[in-house]
N, C-alpha and C positions, 0 to 999 in steps of 0.2 A: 504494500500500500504506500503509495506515495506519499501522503498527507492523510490529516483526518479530517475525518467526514462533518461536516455542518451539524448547528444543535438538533436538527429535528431529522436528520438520520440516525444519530447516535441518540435521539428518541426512538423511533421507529424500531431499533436494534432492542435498546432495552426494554421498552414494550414487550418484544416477545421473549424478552430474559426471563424480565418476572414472572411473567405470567406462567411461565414454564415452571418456574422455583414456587408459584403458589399451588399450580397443580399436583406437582411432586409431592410436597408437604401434605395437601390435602389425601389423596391417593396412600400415603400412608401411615396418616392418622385410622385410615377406614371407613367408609361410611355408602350410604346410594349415591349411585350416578345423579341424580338430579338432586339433592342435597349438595352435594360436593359441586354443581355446576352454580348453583342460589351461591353458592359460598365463594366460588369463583370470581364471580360477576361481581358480587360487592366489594371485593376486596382489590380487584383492578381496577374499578371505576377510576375516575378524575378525584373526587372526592375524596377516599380511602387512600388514592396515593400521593392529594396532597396534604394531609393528616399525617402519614407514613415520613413524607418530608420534611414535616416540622419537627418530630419525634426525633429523627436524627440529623437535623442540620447543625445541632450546637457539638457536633462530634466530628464536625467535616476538620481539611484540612485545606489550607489557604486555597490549592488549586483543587480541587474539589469547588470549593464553594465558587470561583469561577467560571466552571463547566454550566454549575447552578443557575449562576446569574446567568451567561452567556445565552440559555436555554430557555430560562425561564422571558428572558427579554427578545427571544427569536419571532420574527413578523409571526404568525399565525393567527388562523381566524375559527374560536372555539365553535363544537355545535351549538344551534338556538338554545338548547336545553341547558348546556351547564354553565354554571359560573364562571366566567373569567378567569380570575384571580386562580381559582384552584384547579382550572384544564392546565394553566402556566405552570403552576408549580405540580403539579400530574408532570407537565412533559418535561422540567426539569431535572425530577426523581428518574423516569426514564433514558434519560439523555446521560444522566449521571452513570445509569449504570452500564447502558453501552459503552461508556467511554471506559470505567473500568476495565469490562472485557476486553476491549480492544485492544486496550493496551499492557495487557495480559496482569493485571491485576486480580486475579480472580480471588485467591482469599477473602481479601478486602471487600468485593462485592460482593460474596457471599457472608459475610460478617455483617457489612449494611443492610443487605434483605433480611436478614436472620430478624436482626436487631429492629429494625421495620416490622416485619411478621408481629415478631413476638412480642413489642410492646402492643399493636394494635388487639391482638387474642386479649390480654390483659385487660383491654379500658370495658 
């Protein structure tokens, strides 16, 4: 790869990160298909992942929190349905963890979802 990719690819990317890590998680917790999809759904929405965001932002480190802004400030135009402010911060948390991946930080992204996950089961 030549360069890295713009915030709302390295959203796009991590989009399908998590969603992946909330699937796994759920899958083996245990439970029905259509329970574990109710639990899906709420847990990727824009909402739950900028909740998820604020939960671990004060744990970022400088470049991180970059990525954050960079992404969260990136042109895009949310659906009619959701809030602004928290589709932003949704595609931040996203972008964030693409960028991890990518740049082969995987621990650390899976330490941030962990830590996302597991505080939001909590509230």
């Amino acid at each position: 790869m030549t360069g890295m990719p713009g915030s709302l690819e390295l959203a796009y990317l991590g989009d399908a990160i998590y969603d992946f890590y909330v699937r796994e998680r759920l899958v083996r917790g245990g439970d029905r298909i259509q329970a574990m999809h109710r639990c899906a759904v709420s847990t990727v929405c824009a909402h739950a992942q900028s909740e998820a965001l604020l939960r671990i932002e004060a744990g970022l480190t400088d470049e991180e929190r970059g990525v954050i802004r960079r992404a969260r400030n990136a042109r895009q135009t949310p659906p009619h349905h959701a809030d602004p402010a928290e589709y932003h911060r949704a595609t931040a948390l996203e972008a964030l963890i693409g960028y991890l991946y990518l740049t082969g930080q995987k621990e650390r992204m899976e330490a941030l979802i962990a830590l996302a996950l597991d505080a939001g089961e909590r509230e």
